[in-house]
C-alpha positions as CSV (number, residue, x, y, z in Angstrom):
1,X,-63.4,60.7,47.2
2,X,-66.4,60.8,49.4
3,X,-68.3,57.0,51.0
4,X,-71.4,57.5,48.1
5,X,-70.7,57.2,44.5
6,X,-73.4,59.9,44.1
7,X,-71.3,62.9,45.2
8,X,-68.9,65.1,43.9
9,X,-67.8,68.5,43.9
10,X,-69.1,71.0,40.5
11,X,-67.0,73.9,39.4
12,X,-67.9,76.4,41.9
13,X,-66.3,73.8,44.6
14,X,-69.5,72.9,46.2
15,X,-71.0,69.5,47.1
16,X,-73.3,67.8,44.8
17,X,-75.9,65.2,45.2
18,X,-77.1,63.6,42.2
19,X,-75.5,66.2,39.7
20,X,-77.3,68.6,41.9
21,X,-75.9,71.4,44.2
22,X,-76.3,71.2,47.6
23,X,-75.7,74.7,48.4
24,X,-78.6,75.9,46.3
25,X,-81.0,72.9,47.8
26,X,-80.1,74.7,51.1
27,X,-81.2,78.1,49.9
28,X,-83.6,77.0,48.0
29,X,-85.4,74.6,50.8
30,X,-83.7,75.7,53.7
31,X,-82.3,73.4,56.7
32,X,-81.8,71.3,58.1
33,X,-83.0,69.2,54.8
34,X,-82.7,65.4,53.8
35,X,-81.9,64.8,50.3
36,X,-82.4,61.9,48.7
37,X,-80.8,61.2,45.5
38,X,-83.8,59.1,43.9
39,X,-82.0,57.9,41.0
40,X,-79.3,55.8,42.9
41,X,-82.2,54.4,45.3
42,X,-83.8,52.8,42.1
43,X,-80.6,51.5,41.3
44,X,-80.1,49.6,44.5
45,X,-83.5,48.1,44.1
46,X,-82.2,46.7,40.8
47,X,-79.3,45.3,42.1
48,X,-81.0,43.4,44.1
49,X,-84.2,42.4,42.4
50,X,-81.0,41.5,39.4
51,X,-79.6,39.0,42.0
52,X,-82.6,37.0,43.0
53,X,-83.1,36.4,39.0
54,X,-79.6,35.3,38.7
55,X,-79.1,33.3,41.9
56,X,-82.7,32.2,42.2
57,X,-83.4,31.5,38.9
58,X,-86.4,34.6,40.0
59,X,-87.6,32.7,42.4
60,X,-87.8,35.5,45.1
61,X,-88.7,38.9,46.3
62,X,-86.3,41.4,47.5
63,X,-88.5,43.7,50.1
64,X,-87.4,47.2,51.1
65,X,-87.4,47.2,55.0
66,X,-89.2,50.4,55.1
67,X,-88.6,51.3,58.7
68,X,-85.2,52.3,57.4
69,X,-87.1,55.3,56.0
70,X,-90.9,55.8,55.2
71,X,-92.8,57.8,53.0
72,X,-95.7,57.6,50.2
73,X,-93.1,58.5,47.3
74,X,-90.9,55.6,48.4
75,X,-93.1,53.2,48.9
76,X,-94.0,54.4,45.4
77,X,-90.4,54.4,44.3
78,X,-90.6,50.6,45.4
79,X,-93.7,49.4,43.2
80,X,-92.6,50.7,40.6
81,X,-89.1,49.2,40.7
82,X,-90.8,45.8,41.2
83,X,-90.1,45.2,44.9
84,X,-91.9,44.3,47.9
85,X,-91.6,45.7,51.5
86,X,-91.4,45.0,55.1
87,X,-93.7,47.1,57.2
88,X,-93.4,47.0,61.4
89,X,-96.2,49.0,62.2
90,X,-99.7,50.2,61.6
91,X,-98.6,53.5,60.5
92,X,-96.0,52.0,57.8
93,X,-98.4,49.5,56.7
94,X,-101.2,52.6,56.4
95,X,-99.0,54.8,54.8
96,X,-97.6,52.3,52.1
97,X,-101.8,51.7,51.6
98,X,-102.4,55.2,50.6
99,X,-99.2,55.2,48.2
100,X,-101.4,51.9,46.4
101,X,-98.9,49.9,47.4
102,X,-99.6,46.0,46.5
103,X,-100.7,44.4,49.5
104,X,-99.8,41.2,48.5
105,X,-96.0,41.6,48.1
106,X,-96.2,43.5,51.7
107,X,-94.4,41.0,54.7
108,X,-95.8,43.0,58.2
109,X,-93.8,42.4,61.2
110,X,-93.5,43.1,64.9
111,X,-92.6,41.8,68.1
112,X,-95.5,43.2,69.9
113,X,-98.6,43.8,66.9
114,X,-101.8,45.0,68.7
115,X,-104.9,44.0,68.1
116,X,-106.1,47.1,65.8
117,X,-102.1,46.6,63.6
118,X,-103.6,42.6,63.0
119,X,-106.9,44.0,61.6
120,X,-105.4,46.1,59.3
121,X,-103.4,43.7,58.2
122,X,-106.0,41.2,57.2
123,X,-108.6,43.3,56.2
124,X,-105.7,45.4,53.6
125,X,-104.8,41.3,52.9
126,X,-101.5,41.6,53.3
127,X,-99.2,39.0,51.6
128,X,-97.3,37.7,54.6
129,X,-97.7,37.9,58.3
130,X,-94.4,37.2,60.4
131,X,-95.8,35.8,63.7
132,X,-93.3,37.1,66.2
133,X,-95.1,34.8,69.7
134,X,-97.4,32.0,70.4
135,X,-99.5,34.7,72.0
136,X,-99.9,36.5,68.8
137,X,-99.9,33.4,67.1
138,X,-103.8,32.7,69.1
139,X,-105.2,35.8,68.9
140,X,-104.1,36.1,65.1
141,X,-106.1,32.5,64.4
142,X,-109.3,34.1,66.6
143,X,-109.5,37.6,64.7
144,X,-109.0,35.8,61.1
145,X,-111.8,33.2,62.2
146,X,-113.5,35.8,63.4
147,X,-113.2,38.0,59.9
148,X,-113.8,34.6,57.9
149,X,-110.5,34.4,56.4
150,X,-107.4,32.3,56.5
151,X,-104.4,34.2,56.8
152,X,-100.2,33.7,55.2
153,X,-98.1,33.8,57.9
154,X,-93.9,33.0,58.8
155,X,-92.5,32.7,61.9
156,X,-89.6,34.4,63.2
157,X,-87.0,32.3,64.2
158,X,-83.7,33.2,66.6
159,X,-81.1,31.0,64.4
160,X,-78.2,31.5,67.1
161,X,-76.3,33.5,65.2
162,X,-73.7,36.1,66.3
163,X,-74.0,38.9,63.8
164,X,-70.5,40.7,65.0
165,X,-71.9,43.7,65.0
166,X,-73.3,46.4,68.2
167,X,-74.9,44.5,70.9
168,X,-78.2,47.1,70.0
169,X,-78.5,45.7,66.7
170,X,-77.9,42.0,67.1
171,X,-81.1,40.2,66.9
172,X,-80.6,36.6,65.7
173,X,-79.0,35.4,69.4
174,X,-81.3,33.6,71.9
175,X,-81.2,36.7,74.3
176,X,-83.7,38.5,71.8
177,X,-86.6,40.2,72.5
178,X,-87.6,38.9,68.9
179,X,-88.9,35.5,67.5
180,X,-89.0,32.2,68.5
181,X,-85.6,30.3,69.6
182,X,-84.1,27.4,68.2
183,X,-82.2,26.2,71.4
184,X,-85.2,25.6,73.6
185,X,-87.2,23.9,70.7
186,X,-89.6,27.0,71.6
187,X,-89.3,27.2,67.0
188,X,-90.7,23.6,66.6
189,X,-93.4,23.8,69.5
190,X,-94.5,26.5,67.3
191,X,-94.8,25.0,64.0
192,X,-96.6,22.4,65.7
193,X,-99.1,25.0,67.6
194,X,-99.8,26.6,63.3
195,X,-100.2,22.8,62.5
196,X,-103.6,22.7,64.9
197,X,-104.4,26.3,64.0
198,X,-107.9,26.7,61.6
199,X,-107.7,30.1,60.5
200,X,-103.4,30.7,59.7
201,X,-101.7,29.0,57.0
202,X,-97.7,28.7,58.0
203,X,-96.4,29.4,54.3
204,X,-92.7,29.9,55.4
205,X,-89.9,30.7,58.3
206,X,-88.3,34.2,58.5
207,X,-85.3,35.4,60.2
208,X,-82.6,38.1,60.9
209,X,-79.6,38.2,62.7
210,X,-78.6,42.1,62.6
211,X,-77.8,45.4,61.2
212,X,-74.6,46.8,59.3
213,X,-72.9,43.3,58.9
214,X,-70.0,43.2,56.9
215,X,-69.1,39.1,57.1
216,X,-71.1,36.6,54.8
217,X,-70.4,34.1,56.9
218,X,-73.0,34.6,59.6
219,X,-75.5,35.3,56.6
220,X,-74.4,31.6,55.2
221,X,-74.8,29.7,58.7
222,X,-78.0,31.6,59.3
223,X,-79.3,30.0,55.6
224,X,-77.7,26.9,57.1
225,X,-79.4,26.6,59.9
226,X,-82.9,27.3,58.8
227,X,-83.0,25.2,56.1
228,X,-81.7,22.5,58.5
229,X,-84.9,23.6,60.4
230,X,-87.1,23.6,57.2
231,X,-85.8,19.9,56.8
232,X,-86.6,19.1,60.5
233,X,-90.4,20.2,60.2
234,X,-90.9,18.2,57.1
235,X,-89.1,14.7,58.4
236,X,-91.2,15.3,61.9
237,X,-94.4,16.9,60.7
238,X,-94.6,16.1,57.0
239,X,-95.2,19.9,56.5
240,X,-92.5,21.3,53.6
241,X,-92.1,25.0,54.2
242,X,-92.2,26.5,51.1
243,X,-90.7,30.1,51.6
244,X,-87.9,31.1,53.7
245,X,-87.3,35.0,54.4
246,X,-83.8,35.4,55.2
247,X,-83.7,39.2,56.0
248,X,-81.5,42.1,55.5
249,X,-78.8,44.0,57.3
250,X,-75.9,44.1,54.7
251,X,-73.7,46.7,56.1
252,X,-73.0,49.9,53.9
253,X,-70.4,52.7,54.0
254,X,-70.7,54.9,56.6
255,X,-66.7,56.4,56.8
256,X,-63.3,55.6,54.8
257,X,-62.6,53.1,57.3
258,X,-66.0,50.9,56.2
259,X,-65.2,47.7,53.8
260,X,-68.4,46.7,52.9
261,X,-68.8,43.5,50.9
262,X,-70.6,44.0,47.3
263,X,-74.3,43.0,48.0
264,X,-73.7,40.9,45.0
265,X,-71.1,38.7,46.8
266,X,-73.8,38.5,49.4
267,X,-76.0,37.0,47.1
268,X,-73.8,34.3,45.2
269,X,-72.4,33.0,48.5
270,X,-76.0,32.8,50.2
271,X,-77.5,31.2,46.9
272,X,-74.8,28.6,46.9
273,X,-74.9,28.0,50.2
274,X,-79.1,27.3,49.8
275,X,-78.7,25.2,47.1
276,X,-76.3,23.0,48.5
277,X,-78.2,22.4,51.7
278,X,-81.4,21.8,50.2
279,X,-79.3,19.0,47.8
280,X,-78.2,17.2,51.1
281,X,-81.2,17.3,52.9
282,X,-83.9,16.1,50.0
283,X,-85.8,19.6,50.3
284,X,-87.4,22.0,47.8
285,X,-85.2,25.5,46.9
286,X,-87.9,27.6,48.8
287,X,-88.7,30.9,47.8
288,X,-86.5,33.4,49.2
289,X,-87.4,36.6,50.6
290,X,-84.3,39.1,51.4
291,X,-85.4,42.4,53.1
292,X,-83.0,45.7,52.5
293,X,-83.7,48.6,54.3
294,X,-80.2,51.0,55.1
295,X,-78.0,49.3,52.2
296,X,-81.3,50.4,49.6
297,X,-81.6,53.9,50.8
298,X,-79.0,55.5,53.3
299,X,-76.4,55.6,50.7
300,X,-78.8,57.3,48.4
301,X,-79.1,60.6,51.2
302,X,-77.7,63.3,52.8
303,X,-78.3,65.9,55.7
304,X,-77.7,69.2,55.1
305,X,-77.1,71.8,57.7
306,X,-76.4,75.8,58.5
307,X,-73.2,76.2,60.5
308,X,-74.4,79.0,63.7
309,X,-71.6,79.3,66.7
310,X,-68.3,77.9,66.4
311,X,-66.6,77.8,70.0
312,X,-63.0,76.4,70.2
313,X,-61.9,75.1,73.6
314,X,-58.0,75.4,73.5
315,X,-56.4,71.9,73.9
316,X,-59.9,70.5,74.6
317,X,-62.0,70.5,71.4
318,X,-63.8,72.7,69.0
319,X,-67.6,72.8,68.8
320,X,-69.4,73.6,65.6
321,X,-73.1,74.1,66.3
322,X,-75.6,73.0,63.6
323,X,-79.4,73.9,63.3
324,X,-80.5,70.8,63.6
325,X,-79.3,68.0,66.0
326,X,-80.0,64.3,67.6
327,X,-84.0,65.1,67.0
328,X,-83.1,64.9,63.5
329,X,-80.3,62.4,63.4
330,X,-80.3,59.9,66.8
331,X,-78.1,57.5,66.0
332,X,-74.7,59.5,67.7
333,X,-76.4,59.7,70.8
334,X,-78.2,56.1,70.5
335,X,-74.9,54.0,69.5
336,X,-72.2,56.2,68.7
337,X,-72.8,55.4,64.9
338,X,-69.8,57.2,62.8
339,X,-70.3,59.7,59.6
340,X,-68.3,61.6,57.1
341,X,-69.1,65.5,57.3
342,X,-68.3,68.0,54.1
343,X,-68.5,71.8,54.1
344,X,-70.6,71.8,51.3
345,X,-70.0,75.4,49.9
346,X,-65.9,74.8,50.5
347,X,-66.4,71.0,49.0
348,X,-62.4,71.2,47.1
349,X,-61.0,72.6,49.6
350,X,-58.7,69.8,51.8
351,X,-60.4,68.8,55.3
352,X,-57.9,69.8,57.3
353,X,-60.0,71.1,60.7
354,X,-61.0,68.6,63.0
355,X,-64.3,69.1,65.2
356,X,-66.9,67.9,67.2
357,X,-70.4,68.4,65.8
358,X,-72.8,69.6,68.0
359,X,-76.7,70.0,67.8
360,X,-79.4,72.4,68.9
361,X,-81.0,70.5,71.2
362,X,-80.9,71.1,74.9
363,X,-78.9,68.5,75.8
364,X,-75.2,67.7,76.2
365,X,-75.4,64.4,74.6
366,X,-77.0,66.1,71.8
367,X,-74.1,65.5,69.1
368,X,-73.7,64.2,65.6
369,X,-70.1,63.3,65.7
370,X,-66.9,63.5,67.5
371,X,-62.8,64.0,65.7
372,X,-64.5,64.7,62.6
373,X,-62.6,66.3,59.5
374,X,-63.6,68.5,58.1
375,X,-62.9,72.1,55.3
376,X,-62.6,75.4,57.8
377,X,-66.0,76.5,58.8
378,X,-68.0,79.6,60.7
379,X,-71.2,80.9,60.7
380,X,-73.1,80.4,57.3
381,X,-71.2,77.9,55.9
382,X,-73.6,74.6,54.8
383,X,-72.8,71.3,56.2
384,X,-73.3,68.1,54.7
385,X,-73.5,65.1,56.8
386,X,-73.1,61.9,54.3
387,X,-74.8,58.3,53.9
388,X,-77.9,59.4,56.5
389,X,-80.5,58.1,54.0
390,X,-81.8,55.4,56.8
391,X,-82.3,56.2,60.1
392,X,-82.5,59.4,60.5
393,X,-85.8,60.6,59.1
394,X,-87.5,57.7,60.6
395,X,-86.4,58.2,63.8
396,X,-86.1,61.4,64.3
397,X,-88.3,63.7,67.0
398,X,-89.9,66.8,67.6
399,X,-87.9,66.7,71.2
400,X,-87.7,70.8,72.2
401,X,-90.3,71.1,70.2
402,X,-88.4,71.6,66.9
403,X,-90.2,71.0,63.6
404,X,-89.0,67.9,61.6
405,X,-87.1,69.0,58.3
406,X,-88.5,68.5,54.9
407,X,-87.4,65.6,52.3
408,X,-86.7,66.2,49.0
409,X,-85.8,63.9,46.0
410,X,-83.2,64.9,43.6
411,X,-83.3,63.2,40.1
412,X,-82.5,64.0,36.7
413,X,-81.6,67.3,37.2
414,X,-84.6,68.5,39.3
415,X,-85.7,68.3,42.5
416,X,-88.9,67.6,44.5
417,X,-90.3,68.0,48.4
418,X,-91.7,64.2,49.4
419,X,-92.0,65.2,52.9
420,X,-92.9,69.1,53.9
421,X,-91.5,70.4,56.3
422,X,-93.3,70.9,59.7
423,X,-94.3,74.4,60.9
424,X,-94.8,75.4,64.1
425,X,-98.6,75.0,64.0
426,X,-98.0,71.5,63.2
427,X,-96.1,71.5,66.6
428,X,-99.3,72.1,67.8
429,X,-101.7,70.3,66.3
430,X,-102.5,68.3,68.7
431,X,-102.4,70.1,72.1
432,X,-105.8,70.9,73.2
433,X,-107.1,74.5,75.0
């Protein structure tokens, strides 16, 4: 009935999450609200940590891409269930060092890591650094010489390959601002560079080629081709790379219309796929590293909002304000991405109005979705905007100065704020008289 196996409807016709009611999270937290249904997160950490033990024979790591959406309870959500992660910042990797997060089953990336980000990262020991330049390459080798340390790093390599998906989320093509491209032999003039290096180790080669992918096949050729790469290195340098990161961006279901593969399917093919190439070119099965971020946790979440104005243009559209809005949830206004909306309190009743969702925000871009169905709704009524588990929390803003809404994690019948919400002295905290 709805795009996440975690919701239904309960006897009194409303939305629930988990087992649990929306309509009385709403009164009981107020909105706009994030929910997060904890128990079907842990279960997609399963899955996958279950498919690098059968495909791998356990030789691997599935690591939550965190920046799909950060917090101390899921990064402690994610040592308990045995992952690792993928920080991109100094503030992720910070935050997932308060939560006790093991350091060594942490993978910290960037395009652009400063100075301060590396520091933190060697001195917290971090499992795996994935070298994004040849700029950060040098000034990585001078701080760990400089600290007395030798530090793990991959490289991030552009494998060519077109990930069919929006030209904003496409990152494995050689017009990248990410990694180091195949093409120009910029990815071996690296290897080389890490060779001469005193204070880096190169342990293995990393890559990702997009978000929300629904084909295996650019998933196989991308396995293809670094492998081929791993077997280049070792015939021209006689360095075997022993780990090779292969990255997330398994799509998920966002609307009816969405035919995601099972991440399982993902894995066999991949595995398969490994295994033959390392057969045919004489080279070790390396480690593998996947990293999951939006198929692990936006599922697993939902957005819930109070309906305010309804105004109906005749034979133009009908707008249904919300209290919340693009600071909230970006991704409308950044790519057009498409949801499924549910009046939560009027959850058996047939969607039969069709709308346009608009936010709070001062802005006339500021929308969460166009020709949406959806029950009959006015003033009041609770909204539920489905699958927004990744990507919204993270990104969202405090643009008109509107406080960020709380997190809370259903499970088990109960329920539990991970994030508060802001107040408006936390608006400003900062601001100085």
């Amino acid at each position: 009935m709805y795009v996440s196996k975690n919701l239904d409807v309960n006897s009194d016709g409303h939305l629930t999450i988990g087992g649990m009611d929306t309509v009385k999270l709403a009164e009981e937290y107020g909105t706009p609200l994030y929910v997060v249904d904890e128990e079907l997160v842990r279960e997609h950490c399963r899955s996958f940590r279950s498919s690098i033990d059968n495909y791998y024979g356990g030789k691997g790591l599935a690591c939550y891409a965190s920046k799909a959406f950060s917090c101390k309870a899921m990064y402690r959500i994610m040592k308990e269930e045995g992952m690792g992660i993928d920080v991109v910042s100094g503030g992720e990797l910070y935050t997932a060092l308060k939560a006790d997060f093991p350091m060594e089953k942490v993978c910290f990336h960037g395009n652009n890591k400063t100075n301060d980000e590396l520091k933190l990262a060697l001195e917290s020991k971090v499992g795996r650094i994935i070298v994004d330049n040849i700029s950060e390459l040098e000034r990585l080798d001078r701080l760990a010489g400089e600290m007395g340390i030798t530090a793990d790093i991959m490289f991030r390599i552009k494998p060519g390959i077109d990930a069919h998906t929006h030209d904003f989320v496409k990152t494995g093509q050689i017009d990248s601002k990410f990694g180091f491209a195949l093409e120009t032999g910029e990815a071996m003039e690296a290897v080389k560079a890490a060779v001469k290096c005193e204070n880096v180790k190169l342990t293995g080669l990393h890559c990702h080629i997009g978000s929300q992918i629904f084909d295996i096949d650019p998933f196989v050729c991308a396995a293809e081709v670094m492998l081929k790469l791993i077997s280049s290195i070792k015939k021209e340098l006689g360095l075997e790379i022993k780990e090779l990161n292969l990255g997330g961006g398994f799509g998920i279901k966002y609307t009816e219309k969405d035919n995601p593969t099972p991440y399982d399917s993902y894995m066999k093919t991949v595995s398969e796929k490994v295994k033959q190439v390392c057969a045919e070119e004489n080279i070790s099965l390396p480690f593998i590293y996947i990293e999951p971020g939006r198929s692990v946790i936006a599922p697993a979440g939902i957005t819930l909002y109070t309906v305010g104005a309804v105004k109906n243009i005749p034979d133009i559209r009908t707008y249904v304000s919300v209290d919340g809005g693009m600071c909230d949830n970006p991704r409308y206004a950044l790519y057009k991405s498409e949801y499924e909306i549910v009046a939560a309190n009027r959850a058996a009743e047939p969607r039969t109005e069709i709308i346009t969702v608009a936010g709070k925000c001062c802005e006339s871009g500021d929308l969460i979705g166009e020709g949406m169905a959806i029950q009959p709704v006015g003033p009041g009524d609770i909204m539920a905007v489905l699958a927004t588990g990744a990507y919204n929390y993270s990104m969202s803003s405090n643009y008109n100065r509107i406080p960020k809404p709380a997190v809370v994690m259903v499970r088990n019948g109960e329920s539990r704020v991970v994030v508060k919400r802001e107040t408006l002295d936390d608006i400003i905290r900062n601001d100085l008289d």
